[in-house]
Structures are given as C-alpha cells and as structure tokens.
N, C-alpha and C positions, 0 to 999 in steps of 0.2 A: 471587447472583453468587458463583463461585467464589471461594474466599480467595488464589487463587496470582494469581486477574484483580486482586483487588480491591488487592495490593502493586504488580503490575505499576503498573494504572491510577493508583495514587498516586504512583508513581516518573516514572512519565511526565508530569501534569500538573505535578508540581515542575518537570521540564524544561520542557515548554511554558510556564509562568508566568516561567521564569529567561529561556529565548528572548524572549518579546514582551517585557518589561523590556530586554533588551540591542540589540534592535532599535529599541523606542523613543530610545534612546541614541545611538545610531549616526546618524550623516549621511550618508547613502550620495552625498547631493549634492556635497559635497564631497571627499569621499575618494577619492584617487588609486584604480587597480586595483591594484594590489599591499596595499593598505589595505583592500580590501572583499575581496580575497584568504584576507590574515589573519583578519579577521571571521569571514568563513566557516569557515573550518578552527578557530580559537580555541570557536567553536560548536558543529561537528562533535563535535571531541575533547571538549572539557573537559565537556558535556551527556552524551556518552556515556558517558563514567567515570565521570560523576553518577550518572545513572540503577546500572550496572552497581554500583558503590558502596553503593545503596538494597538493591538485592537480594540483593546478597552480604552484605548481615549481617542479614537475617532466615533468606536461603539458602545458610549459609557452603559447602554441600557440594556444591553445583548447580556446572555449567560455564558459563562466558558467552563469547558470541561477539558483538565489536562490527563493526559495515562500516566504522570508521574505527581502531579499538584492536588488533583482531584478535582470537584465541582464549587467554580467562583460564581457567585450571583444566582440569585432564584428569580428573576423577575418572572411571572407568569404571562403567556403568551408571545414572549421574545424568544428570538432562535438562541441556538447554544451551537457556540464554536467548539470544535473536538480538536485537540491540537496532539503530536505526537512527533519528539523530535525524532528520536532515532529508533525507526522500522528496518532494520534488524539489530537489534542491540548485539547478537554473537559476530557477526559480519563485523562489525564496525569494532567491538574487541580486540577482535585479532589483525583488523585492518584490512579485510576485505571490503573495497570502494565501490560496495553494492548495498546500500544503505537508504532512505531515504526518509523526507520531512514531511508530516503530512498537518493540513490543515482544511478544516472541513464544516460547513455551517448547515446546521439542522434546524429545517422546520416542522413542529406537528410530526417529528420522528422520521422525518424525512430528508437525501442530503438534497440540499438545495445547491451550495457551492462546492469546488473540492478543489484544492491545490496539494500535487504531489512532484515533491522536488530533491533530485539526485546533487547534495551540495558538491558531489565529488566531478563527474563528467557536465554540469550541467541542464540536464536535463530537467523541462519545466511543463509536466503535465497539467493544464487546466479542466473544467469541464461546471456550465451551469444548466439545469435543467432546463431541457428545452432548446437549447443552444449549440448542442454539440459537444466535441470535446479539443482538443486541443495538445500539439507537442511542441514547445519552444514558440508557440504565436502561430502553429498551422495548422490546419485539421486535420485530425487522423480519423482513418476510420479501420473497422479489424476488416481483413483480406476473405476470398473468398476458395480458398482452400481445399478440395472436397475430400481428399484422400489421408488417412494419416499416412503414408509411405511417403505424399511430401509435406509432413508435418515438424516442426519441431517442437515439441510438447514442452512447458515448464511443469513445474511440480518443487514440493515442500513436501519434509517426512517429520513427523514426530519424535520429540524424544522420548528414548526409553526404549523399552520392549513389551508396549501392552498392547493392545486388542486392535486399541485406533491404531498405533506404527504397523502393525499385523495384516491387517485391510489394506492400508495406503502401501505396501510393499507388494501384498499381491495385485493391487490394479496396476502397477509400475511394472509391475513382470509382464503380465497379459499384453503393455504395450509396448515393451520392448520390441518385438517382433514383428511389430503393426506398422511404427510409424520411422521416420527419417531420423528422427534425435530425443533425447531427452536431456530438458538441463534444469537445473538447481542454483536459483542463483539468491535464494535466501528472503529476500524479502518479497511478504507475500505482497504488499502494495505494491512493488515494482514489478513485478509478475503479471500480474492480472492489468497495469497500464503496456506491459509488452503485448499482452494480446489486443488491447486497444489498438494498436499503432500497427498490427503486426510483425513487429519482431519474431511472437511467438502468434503459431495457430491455435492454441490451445493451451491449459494447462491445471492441473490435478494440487490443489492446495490444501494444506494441513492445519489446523486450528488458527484459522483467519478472525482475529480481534476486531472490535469493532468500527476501529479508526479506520483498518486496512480497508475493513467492508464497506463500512457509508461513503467512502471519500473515493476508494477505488472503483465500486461499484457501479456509484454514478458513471464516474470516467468510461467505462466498457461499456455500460446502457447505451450512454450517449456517443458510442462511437460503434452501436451494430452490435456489438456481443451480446449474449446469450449465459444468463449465470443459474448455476443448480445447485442445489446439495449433491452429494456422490449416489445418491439414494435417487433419483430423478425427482425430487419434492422440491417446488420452483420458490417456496416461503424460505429464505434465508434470516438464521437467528444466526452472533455470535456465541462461542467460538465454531466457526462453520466448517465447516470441512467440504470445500466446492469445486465444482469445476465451470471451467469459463473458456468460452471456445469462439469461435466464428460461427454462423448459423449453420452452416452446410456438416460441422465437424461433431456437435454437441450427442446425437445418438452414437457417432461409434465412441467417442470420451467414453460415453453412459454405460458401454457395452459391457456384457459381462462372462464373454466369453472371444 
C-alpha cells in the first residue's frame, strides 16, 4: 500500500472511530430536529478539519479541499486532498449504517489516491493509480457477469419530481424485468466500490458529487470497471449521472429499450 493511502486511511479511521463514538452518544430518539440538525453539521465540520488537520502536518505543502470547510492552501503545482466525511448525509440522519468517509488526493485533476471507508461495518476500500484497488488489504476486482437476469444492479434516484428523477425512474423500470435485483443503498461512493468488489454487477447513479466521483472512480478503474454517463458519453463531469458496471454488462446498463 502506498504511504500517501496508508496516512489517508489512518486519518480517516480516526474519523470514523470519533463518528461511531458520537453516534453512540447521541439520542436521535429524543432530540428535537434542529438538535439532530446540529449533530450533523457539529460531525460534518469538526471530522472534516480533523481529518484535514492529520494530513496537513505530515503534508504541510499539499492543498485540501473539504465538501463542508472548502479550499485550505493554494500552493500551485501540489496535489489537493478532497475529503468528505459523511457520503450519505440522509442515511446517516436517520441512521441507516450505509454511510461512508471519503478521502481522495488529486493530481493535475486527476485522482491519484482514494480511500473510501464504511466507519459503520468496517469496510476499507483503497485504490492508487496504477496499482489496483483494494477491500480491507485484498484486491478486488468487478466479476464477470454477462447477463443482467444474474445481475444485481444498485442505483440512486433523485429528489423531487423533476425531469432528472423522471429519466432515472424510467431506466429503473426498463430494468426491472431484466435483471436478478435492484437495490438502493444510498451512498453513491459505496455503490460504485460494490461494483468494484462485486457485490454489485452494475449500478445506475444519481447526481454523483465530486468526492464520490474522483475517489470512487479511481477504485472501479482500478478494479476492471467500466464507468459512463447514462447518455453512453465516457467524459464524466460532476454532478454526473452514471453508470458503472462490469465490462461484459455496461451495453445492456446502456440499453434503452
């Protein structure tokens, strides 16, 4: 394992080990909504800076960028750390323990490291260019699947009721009938490392942020997947709207009938 994974992934389980301690604590039962408000954001931020904190002083020359803190240091030509503690903030609201930390180092706009960590089940995906990818210290790579009928497909849907949840509900219908399962299990970084690993064969995701993208992205590259827009257009921007499959599965995903 790289040594720039190997500070990530210890900066990140301190967070995750501070999280499940402040969750244990917490009484979501009784606590008003503006109290589990607080919670969350006291979480967001104060984990963030943690993390950010760890890394800037073994990497005082690196730049960091948090989803909740924003962008620390401009040094030019240094990479920039992308940190993000909690991918999916509704999940982890209501206490669904499908959640996860993500930590991610860009170079040239590129991810070069990615550490993505489930503080709940422990789960510890790694993944450095070049190198592979990685579940709890063992390589994974995505399955070779060819049918969706034995597929189980993940997916994310948008909220609301506008044009993009519209789209993303009729390609969810189409494959209903196609494949073996569909399941939603909220966070789109966790998602897209279960096709990694094969858990999942595939899966259909909804406004994928940039954390989820650079950090998970890599992970799936580097373990055989195959990642699109829903449009077959292989240039992924955030917020993306993609799918990511196994190689054998990625045209029926694509399909549109």
């Amino acid at each position: 394992m790289q040594p720039m994974v190997n500070l990530a992934l210890r900066a990140a389980r301190n967070a995750g080990q501070d999280l499940v301690r402040r969750l244990d604590r917490f009484d979501s039962y009784k606590s008003t909504d503006q109290e589990k408000a607080k919670f969350v954001a006291d979480c967001t931020i104060g984990l963030e800076k943690g993390i950010i904190f760890e890394l800037k002083k073994a990497l005082p020359e690196h730049n960091f960028y948090g989803r909740e803190t924003g962008q620390n240091g401009e040094q030019a030509n240094q990479p920039v750390w992308q940190v993000c503690v909690i991918d999916d903030i509704s999940n982890f609201r209501v206490g669904i323990p499908s959640f996860a930390i993500i930590v991610c180092c860009m170079q040239n706009g590129k991810a070069e490291h990615s550490v993505i960590l489930n503080p709940i089940n422990g789960d510890e995906f790694t993944a450095s260019r070049g190198r592979g990818a990685q579940l709890n210290n063992r390589r994974i790579r995505t399955g070779n699947v060819n049918s969706l009928s034995d597929a189980i497909v993940g997916y994310t849907q948008p909220m609301g009721n506008n044009e993009a949840a519209f789209d993303q509900l009729q390609r969810l219908q189409r494959l209903m009938s196609k494949s073996f399962d569909l399941r939603n299990i909220g966070s789109n970084a966790l998602s897209i490392c279960y096709v990694a690993a094969d858990r999942f064969q595939g899966a259909l995701l909804s406004n994928v942020d940039e954390f989820a993208l650079n950090a998970a992205g890599l992970l799936a590259s580097e373990a055989g997947c195959l990642l699109s827009e829903v449009s077959g257009q292989p240039l992924l921007r955030a917020p993306a709207n993609l799918v990511v499959s196994n190689p054998r599965l990625l045209k029926a995903l694509l399909a549109k009938d």
